[in-house]
N, C-alpha and C positions, 0 to 999 in steps of 0.2 A: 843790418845784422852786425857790422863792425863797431858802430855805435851800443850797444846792446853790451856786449865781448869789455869793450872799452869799460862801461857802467860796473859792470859785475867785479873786472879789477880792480877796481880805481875801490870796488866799495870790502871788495878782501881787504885789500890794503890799509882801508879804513879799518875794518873790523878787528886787524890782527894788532893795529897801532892802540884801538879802546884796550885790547884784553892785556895788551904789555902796561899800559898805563895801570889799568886795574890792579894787573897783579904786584907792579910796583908800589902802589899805593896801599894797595893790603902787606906785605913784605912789610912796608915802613912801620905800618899800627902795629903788626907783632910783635916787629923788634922794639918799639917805642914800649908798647904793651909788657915784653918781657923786664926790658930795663928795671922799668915800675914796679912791675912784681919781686923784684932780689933788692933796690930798696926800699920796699915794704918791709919784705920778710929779715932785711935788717933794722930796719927802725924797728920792731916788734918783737925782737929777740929780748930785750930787758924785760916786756911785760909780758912774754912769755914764761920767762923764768920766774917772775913773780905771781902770774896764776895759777903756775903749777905750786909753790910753795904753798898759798893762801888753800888752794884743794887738797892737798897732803894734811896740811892739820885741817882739813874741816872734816877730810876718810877719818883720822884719826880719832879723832872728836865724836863723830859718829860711831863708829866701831866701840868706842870707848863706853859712851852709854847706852849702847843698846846693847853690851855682853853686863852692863850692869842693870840693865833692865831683865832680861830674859833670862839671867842667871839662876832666879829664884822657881821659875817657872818650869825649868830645865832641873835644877835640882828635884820638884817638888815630882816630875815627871820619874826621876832616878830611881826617888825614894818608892815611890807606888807598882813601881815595876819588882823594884826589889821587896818588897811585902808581897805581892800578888805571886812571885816567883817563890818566898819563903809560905805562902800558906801553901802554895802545890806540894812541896816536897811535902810540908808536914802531913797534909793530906794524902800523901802516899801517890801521887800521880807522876 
């Protein structure tokens, strides 16, 4: 039975020596892992800057021809509203 007693320590002892390892070895990837990630996110700060530029005139750009697209069709809508609204009056309604 002392042997048994003995076994089951010896293998705590074991088990709590794998979990410290473990968790040191995860510890280490995070922090290595974090490191990596701020310079990343420094190295990418210029072409960040620069994707946003390159999207701003392309919203622009967009924006730009499609109020000169839809202009005409938005007018032609104003116009028929406003006839449709001037035959009611004349019409007495």
């Amino acid at each position: 039975m002392m042997a048994l007693s003995n076994w089951r320590d010896a293998a705590v002892i074991l088990l709590s020596l794998e979990a410290f390892i473990l968790a040191l070895l995860l510890g280490a990837a995070v922090y290595l892992a974090w490191r990596r990630l701020r310079q990343l996110q420094a190295w990418l700060v210029p072409y960040q800057l620069l994707a946003r530029t390159y999207t701003r005139r392309f919203r622009e750009g967009t924006v730009r021809v499609m109020r000169a697209v839809r202009a005409p069709f938005i007018g032609l809508h104003s116009l028929l509203a406003g006839l449709r609204r001037a035959l009611r009056i004349l019409e007495g309604r």
